[in-house]
C-alpha positions as CSV (number, residue, x, y, z in Angstrom):
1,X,23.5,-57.8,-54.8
2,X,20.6,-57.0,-57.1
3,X,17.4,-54.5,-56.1
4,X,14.1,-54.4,-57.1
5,X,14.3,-50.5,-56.3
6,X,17.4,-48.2,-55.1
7,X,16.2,-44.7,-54.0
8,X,18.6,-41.7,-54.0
9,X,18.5,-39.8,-51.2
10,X,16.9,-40.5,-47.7
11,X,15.1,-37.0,-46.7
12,X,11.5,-36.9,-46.4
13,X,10.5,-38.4,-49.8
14,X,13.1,-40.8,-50.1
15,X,13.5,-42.5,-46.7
16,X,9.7,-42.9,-46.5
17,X,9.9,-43.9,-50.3
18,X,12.4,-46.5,-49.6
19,X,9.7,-47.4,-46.7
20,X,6.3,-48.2,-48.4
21,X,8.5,-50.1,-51.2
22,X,9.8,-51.9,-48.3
23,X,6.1,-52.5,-47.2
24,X,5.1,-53.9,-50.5
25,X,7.2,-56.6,-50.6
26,X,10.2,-55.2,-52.7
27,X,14.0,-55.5,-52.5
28,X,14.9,-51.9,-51.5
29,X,18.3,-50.1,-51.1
30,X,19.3,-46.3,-50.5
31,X,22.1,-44.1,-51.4
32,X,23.2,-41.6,-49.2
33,X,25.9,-38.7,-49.6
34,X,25.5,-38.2,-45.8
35,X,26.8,-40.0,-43.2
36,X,23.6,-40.0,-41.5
37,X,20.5,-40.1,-43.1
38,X,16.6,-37.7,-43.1
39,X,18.3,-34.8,-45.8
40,X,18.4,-31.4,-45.5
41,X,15.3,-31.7,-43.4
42,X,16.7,-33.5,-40.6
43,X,19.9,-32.6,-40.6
44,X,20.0,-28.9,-41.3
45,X,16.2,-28.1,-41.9
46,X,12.5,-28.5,-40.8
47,X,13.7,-30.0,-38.0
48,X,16.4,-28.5,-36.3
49,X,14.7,-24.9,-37.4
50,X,11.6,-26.0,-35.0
51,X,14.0,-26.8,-32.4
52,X,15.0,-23.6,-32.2
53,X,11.7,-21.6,-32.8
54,X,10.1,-23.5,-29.9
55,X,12.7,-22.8,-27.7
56,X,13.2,-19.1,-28.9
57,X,9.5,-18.7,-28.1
58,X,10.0,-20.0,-24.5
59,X,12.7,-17.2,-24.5
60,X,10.1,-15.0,-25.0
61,X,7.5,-16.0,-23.2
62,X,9.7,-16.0,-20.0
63,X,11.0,-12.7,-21.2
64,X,7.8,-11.2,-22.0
65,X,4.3,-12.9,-21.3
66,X,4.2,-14.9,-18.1
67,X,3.6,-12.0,-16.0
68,X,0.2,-11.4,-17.5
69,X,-0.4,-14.9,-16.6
70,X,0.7,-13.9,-12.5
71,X,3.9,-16.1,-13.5
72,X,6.9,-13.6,-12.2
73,X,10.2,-14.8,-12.8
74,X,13.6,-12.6,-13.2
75,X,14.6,-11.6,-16.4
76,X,15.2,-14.5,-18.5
77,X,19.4,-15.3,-19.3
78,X,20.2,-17.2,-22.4
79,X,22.3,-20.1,-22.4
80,X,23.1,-20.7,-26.1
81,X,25.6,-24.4,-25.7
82,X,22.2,-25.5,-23.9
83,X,20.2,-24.0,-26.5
84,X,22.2,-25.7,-29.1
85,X,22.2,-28.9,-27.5
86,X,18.2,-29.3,-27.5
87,X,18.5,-28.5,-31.4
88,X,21.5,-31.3,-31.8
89,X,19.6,-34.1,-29.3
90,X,15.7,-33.6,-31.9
91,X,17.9,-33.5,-34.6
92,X,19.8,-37.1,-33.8
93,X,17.1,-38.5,-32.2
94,X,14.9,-38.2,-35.9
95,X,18.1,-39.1,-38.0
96,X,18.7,-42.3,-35.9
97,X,15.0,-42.8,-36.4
98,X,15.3,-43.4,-39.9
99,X,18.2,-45.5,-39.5
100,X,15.9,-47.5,-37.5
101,X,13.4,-47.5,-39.4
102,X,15.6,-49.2,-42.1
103,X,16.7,-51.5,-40.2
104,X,13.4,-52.6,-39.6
105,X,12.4,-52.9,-42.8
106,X,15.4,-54.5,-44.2
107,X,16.4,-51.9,-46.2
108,X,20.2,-52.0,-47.2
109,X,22.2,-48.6,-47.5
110,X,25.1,-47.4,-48.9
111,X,26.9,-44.1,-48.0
112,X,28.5,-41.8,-50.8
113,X,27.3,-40.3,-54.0
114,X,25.1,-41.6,-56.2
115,X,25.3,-41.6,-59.7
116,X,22.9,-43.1,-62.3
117,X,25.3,-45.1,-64.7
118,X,22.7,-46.7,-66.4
119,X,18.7,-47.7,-65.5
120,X,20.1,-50.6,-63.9
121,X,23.1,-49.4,-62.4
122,X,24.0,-47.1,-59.5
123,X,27.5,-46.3,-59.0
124,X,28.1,-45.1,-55.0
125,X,31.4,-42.8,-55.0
126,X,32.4,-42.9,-50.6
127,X,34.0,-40.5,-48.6
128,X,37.5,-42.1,-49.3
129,X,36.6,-42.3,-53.2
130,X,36.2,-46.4,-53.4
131,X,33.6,-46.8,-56.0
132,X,31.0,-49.7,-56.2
133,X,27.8,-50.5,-58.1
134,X,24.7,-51.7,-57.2
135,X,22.1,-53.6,-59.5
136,X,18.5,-52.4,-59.6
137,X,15.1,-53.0,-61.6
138,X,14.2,-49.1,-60.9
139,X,15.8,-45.6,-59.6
140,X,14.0,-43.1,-58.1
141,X,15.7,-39.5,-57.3
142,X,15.0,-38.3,-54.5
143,X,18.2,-36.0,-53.7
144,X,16.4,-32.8,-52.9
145,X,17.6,-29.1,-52.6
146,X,20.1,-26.9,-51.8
147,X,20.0,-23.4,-50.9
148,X,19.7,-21.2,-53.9
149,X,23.4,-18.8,-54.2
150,X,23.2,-15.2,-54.4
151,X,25.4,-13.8,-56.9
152,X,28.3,-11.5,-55.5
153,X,27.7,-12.9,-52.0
154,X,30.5,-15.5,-51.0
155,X,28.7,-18.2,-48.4
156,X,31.0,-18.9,-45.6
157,X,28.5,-19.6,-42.6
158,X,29.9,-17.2,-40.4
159,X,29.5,-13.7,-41.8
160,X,27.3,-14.8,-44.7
161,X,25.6,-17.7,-44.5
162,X,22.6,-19.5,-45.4
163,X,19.5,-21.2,-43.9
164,X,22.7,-24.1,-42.4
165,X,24.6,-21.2,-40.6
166,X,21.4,-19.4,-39.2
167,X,20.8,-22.6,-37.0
168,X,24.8,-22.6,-35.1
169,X,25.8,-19.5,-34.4
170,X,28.0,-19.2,-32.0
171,X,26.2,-16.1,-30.3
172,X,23.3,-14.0,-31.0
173,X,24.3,-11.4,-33.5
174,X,23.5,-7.9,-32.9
175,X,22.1,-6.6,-36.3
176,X,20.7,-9.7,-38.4
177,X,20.1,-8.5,-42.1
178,X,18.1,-11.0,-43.9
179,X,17.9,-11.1,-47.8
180,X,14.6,-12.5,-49.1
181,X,11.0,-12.6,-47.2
182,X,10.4,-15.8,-47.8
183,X,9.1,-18.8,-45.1
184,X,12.9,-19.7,-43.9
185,X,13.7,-16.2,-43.5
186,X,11.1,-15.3,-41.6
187,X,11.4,-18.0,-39.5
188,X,14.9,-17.9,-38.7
189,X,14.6,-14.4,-38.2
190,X,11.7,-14.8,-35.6
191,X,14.5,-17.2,-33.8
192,X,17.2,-14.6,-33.4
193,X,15.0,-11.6,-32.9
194,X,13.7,-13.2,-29.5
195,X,17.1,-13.7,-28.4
196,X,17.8,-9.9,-29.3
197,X,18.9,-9.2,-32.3
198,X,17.9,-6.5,-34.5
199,X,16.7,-8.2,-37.8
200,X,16.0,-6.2,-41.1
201,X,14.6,-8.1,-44.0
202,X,15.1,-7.2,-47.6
203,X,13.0,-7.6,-50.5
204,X,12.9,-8.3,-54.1
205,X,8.9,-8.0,-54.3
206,X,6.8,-5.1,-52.6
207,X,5.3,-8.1,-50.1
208,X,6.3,-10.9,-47.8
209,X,5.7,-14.8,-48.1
210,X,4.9,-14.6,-51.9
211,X,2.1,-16.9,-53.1
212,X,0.6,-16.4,-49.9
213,X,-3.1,-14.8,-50.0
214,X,-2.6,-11.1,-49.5
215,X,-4.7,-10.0,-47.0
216,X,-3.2,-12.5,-44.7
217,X,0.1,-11.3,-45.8
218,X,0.0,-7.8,-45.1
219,X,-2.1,-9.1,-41.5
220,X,1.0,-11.2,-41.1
221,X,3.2,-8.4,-42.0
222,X,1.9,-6.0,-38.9
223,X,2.3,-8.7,-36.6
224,X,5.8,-8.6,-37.6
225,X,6.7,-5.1,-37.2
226,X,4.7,-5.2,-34.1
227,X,7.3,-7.4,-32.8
228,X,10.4,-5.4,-33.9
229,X,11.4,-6.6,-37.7
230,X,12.5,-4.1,-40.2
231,X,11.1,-4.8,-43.8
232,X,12.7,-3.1,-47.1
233,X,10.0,-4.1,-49.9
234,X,10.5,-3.2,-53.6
235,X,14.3,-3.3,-53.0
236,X,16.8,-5.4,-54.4
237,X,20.7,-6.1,-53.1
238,X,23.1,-4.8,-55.7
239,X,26.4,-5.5,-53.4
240,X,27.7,-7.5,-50.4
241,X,31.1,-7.0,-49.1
242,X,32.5,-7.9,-45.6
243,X,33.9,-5.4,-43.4
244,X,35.8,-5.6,-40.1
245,X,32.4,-5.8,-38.3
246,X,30.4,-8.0,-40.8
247,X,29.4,-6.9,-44.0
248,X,28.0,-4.2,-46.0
249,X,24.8,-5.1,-48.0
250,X,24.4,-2.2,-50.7
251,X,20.3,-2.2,-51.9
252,X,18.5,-0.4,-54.6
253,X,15.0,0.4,-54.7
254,X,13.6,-2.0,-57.8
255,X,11.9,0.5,-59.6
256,X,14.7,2.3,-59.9
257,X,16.0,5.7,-56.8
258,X,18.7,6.2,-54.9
259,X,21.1,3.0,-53.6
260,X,21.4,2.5,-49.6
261,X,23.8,1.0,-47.3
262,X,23.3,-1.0,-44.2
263,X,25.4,-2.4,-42.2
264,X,25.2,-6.2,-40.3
265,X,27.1,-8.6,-38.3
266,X,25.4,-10.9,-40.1
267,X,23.7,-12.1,-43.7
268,X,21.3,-14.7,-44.2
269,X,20.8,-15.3,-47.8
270,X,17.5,-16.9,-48.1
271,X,16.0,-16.0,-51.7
272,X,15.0,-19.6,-52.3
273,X,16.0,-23.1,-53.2
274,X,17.1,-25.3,-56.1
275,X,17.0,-28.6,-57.0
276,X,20.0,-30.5,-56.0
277,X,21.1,-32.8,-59.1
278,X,24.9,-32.5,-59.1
279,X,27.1,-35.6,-59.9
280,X,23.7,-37.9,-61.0
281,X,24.7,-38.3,-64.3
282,X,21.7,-37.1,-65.5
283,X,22.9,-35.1,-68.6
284,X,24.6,-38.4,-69.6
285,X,21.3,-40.6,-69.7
286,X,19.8,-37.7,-71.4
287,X,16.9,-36.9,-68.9
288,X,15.1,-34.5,-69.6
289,X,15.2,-31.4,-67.2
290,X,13.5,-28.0,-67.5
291,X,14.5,-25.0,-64.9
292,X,17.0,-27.1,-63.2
293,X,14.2,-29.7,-61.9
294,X,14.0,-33.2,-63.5
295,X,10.7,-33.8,-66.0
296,X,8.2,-36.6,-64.9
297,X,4.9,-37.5,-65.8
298,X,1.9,-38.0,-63.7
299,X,3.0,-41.0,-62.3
300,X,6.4,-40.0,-61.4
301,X,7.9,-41.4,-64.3
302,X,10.9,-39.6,-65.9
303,X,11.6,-40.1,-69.8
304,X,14.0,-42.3,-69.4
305,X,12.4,-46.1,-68.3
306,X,12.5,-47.4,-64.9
307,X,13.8,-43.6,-63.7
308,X,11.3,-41.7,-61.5
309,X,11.9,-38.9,-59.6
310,X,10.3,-36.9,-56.8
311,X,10.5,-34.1,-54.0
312,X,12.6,-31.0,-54.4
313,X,14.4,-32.9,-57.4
314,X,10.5,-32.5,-59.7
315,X,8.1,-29.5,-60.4
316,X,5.9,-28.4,-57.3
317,X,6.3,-26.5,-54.1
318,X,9.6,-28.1,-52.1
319,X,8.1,-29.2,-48.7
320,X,9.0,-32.2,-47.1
321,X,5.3,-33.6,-46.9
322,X,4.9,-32.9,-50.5
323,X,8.2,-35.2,-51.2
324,X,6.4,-37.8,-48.5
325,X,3.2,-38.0,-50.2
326,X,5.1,-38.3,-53.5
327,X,7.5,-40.8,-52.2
328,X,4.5,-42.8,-51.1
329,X,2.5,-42.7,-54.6
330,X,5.7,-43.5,-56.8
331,X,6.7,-46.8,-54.5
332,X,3.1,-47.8,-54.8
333,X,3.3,-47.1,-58.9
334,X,6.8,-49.3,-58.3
335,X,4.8,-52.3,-56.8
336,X,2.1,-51.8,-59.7
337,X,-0.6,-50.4,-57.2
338,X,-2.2,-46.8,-57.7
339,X,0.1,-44.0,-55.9
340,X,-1.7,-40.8,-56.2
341,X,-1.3,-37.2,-55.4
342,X,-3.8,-34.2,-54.8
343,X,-2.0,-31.2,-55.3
344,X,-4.8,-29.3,-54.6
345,X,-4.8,-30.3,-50.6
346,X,-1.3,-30.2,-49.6
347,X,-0.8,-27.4,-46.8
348,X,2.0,-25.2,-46.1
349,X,3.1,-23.4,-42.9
350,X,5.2,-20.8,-41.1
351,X,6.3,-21.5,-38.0
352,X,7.0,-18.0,-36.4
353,X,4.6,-16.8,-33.5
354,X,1.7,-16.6,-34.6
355,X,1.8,-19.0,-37.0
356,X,0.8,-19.0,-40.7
357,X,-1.0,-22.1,-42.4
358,X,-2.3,-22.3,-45.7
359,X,-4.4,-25.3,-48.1
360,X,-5.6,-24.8,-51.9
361,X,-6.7,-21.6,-53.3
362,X,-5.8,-17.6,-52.1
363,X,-8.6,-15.0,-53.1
364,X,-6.1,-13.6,-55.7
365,X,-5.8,-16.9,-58.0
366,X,-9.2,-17.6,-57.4
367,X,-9.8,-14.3,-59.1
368,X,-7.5,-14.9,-61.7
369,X,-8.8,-17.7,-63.0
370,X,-12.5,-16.3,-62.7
371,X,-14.0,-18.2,-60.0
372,X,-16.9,-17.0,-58.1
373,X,-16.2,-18.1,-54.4
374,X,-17.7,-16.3,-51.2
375,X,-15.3,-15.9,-48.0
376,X,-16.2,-16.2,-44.6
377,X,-13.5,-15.1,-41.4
378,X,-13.6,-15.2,-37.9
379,X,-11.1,-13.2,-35.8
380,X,-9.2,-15.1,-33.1
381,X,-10.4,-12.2,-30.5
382,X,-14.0,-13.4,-31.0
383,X,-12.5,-17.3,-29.5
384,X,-12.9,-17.8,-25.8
385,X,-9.9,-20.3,-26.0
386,X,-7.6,-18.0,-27.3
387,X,-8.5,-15.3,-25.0
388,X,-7.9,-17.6,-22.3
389,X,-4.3,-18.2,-24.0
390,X,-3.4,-14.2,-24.6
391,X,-3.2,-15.5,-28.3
392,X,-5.8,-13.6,-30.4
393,X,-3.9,-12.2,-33.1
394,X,-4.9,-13.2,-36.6
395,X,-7.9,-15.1,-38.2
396,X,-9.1,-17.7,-40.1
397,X,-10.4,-17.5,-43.6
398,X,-12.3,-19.8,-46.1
399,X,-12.9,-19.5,-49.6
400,X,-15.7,-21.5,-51.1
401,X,-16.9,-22.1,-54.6
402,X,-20.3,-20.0,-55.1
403,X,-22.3,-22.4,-56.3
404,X,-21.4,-25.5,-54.8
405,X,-20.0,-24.5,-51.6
406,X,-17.3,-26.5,-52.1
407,X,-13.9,-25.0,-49.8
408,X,-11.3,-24.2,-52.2
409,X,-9.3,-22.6,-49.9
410,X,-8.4,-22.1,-46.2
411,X,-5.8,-19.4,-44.6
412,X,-5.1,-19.1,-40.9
413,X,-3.0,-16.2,-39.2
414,X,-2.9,-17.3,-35.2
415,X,-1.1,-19.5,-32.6
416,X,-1.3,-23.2,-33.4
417,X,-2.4,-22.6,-37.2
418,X,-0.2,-25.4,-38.3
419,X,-2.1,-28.2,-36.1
420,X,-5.7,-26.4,-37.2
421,X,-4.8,-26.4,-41.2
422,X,-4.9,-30.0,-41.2
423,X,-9.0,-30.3,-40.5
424,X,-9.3,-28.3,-43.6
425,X,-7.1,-30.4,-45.5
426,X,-9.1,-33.3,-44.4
427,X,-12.2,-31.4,-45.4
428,X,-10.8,-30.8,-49.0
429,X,-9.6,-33.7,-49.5
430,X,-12.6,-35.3,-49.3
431,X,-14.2,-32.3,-51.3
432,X,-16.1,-31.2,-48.9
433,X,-18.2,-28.0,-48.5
434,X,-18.5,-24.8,-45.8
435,X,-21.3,-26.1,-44.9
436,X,-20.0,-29.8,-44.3
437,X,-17.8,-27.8,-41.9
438,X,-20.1,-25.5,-39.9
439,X,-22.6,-28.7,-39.1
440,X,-19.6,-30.1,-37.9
441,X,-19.4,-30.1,-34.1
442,X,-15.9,-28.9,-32.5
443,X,-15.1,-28.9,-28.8
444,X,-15.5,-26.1,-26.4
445,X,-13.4,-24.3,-25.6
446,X,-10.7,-24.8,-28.2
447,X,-9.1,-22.6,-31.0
448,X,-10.6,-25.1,-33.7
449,X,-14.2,-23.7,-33.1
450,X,-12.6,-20.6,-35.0
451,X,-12.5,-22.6,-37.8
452,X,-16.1,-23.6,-37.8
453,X,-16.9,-19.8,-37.3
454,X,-15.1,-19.0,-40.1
455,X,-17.1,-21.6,-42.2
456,X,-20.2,-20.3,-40.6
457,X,-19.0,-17.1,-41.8
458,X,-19.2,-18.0,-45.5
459,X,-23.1,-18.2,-45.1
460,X,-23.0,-15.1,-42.9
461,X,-24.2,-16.6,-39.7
462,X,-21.3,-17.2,-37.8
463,X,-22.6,-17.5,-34.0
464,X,-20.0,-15.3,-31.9
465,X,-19.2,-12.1,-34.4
């Protein structure tokens, strides 16, 4: 059977890819290497790590904040199958979602992995090795990414693992020793540390969450300590053997002193991810590829004809609603509409407690690319809503151009960030200004109206500071 359009891979960008095609009238098929479908985000990602974090938080509420509510309960006893089991049930209720969704849309797919034979040909390699092709008019790779190795440490999800064995342990390790202070560390580590265990975190860089804006880093940093993490900054891991206990992580200041040991029952390696490409055949077809990441042009296109790509597989930061919005413009392109992207408004979030959420611009690239903006913050101590909740830590900040007002930029540090980013997402994409913003009414009493202080701020007449 012949296709207008085959996508490879169905996580984020490809399943909802496959979807709009689907929408627009074309023939649309998928390849998938796993038996079920939604990538590493469903399966063993975004969603199964919320899973846990929300009910790692209930942990430690129950363990350690209802009383100052007048809620008294004994202490709190985990029960880790049960635990487990609410991660398992969110994660196949949103990969038999998709299948759904599929279904609905008439969307034929074939399990095994894809490989690109020619611009009108994919060959799908199953489980049992059976090999068949299928005929398209256009590919696009969407195949996303794969947690990036550290070299000297041998992944075997149990002692050392990676983001995939940090969501199934079998119990709550006593000393969790976390390599890279990245968003997945972080989060994972916020999981384990309410269920008690003692989590260091070691880093490359002299800061956490890199590319974040700094003062919200260091802020964020605090919070963390505050709530028992370990950091090493400026240090790098030289060495990482097991031992009868675990394994022995050997560091090294980066700027040269004295090596350290430290001892753990467990690794997470979480330094990053690559792009997942393996078996594609992309060398063969001579597609162009720079830093592991396939090459593609504004709309998608790679420099091969009728090959597009997107997600984790192309340039840009790897978040599933990047690949979605990406998946959304290139099916459009496809259907010879006018997909586009803003890079400029796509947010990005950490999901510990409090919660990080960022959009466009931090103060330091605004400087570096000579800028004039003017900030404006409002403290989540001054909001009566957040009082009320016992969640004031953090703040929100805005960065707006100087002359225009324009926001450029929006960073929030506090509970339920990652539901408040997106009304300055909304703002920026429609270029609006501070001002825009401030004149904007918001509800009282709510956590939003934080936001509008903050943009109040940026003209220095924020109402309650």
């Amino acid at each position: 059977m012949s296709y207008d359009l085959v996508v490879i891979g169905t996580g984020p960008g490809g399943y909802v890819c496959a979807i709009r095609a689907a929408q627009l009238g074309l023939k649309v098929a998928v390849v998938e290497k796993r038996k079920t479908f939604g990538g590493t985000c469903l399966n063993i990602g975004c969603i199964p790590s919320k899973a846990i974090l929300h009910a790692s938080d209930k942990f430690a509420e129950a363990e350690h904040d209802l009383a100052s509510f007048g809620v008294l309960t004994s202490p709190p006893k985990l029960d880790l199958p049960a635990f487990m089991k609410h991660k398992d049930e969110t994660v196949a209720a949103n990969v038999n979602g998709v299948a759904f969704l599929f279904k609905k849309n008439k969307i034929d797919a074939f399990h095994g992995l894809g490989t690109i034979k020619t611009p009108q040909l994919v060959e799908v390699t199953a489980e049992d090795g059976t090999k068949s092709g299928v005929e398209t008019k256009a590919i696009v790779i969407a195949t996303g990414s794969e947690a990036a190795p550290l070299p000297g440490a041998e992944i075997d999800e149990k002692i050392i693992v990676t983001s995939t064995g940090a969501l199934s342990f079998d119990k709550v390790p006593g000393k969790l020793l976390i390599i890279g202070a990245g968003v997945i560390g972080l989060e994972l580590g916020s999981v384990w540390k309410r269920l008690g265990a003692e989590v260091t975190v070691v880093e490359f860089l002299d800061r956490i969450v890199p590319g974040m804006d700094g003062e919200v880093a260091k802020s964020f940093q605090r919070i963390l300590e505050k709530q028992g993490f370990a950091f090493r900054l400026g240090h790098k891991v030289t060495k990482v053997e097991r031992t009868k206990t675990g394994a022995s992580v050997t560091i090294e200041p980066t700027a040269g002193g004295e090596a350290a040991s430290l001892d753990a029952d467990v690794v997470l390696v979480a330094i990053g991810r690559r792009p997942f490409t393996e078996g594609l055949g992309l060398e063969a077809l001579g597609i162009a590829m720079e830093r592991g990441r396939v090459v593609t042009d504004p709309q998608f296109r790679t420099n091969v004809a009728q090959i597009y790509a997107i997600g984790d597989a192309v340039a840009g930061p790897m978040l599933a609603h990047k690949a979605e919005d990406e998946g959304i413009a290139v099916a459009e392109i496809i259907a010879g509409q006018h997909g586009h992207v803003n890079y400029e408004a796509i947010p990005s979030v950490v999901y510990t407690m409090p919660e990080v959420a960022t959009v466009g611009a931090t103060e330091e690239q605004l400087k570096e690319q000579g800028i004039a903006y003017r900030v404006g913050k409002f403290p989540f101590t001054a909001n009566g809503r957040a009082r009320a909740m016992r969640q004031t830590e953090g703040f929100v900040k805005i960065l707006a151009d100087a002359a225009s007002d324009r926001v450029l930029g929006v960073h929030i540090l506090g509970a339920s960030a990652g539901e408040l980013i997106a009304e300055a997402v909304v703002l920026m994409e429609f270029g609006g200004s501070a001002e825009d913003l401030a004149r904007t009414c918001h509800a009282h009493p709510t956590m939003s109206e934080a936001v509008r202080e903050a943009a109040l701020s940026v003209d220095k007449r924020a109402i309650h500071m």
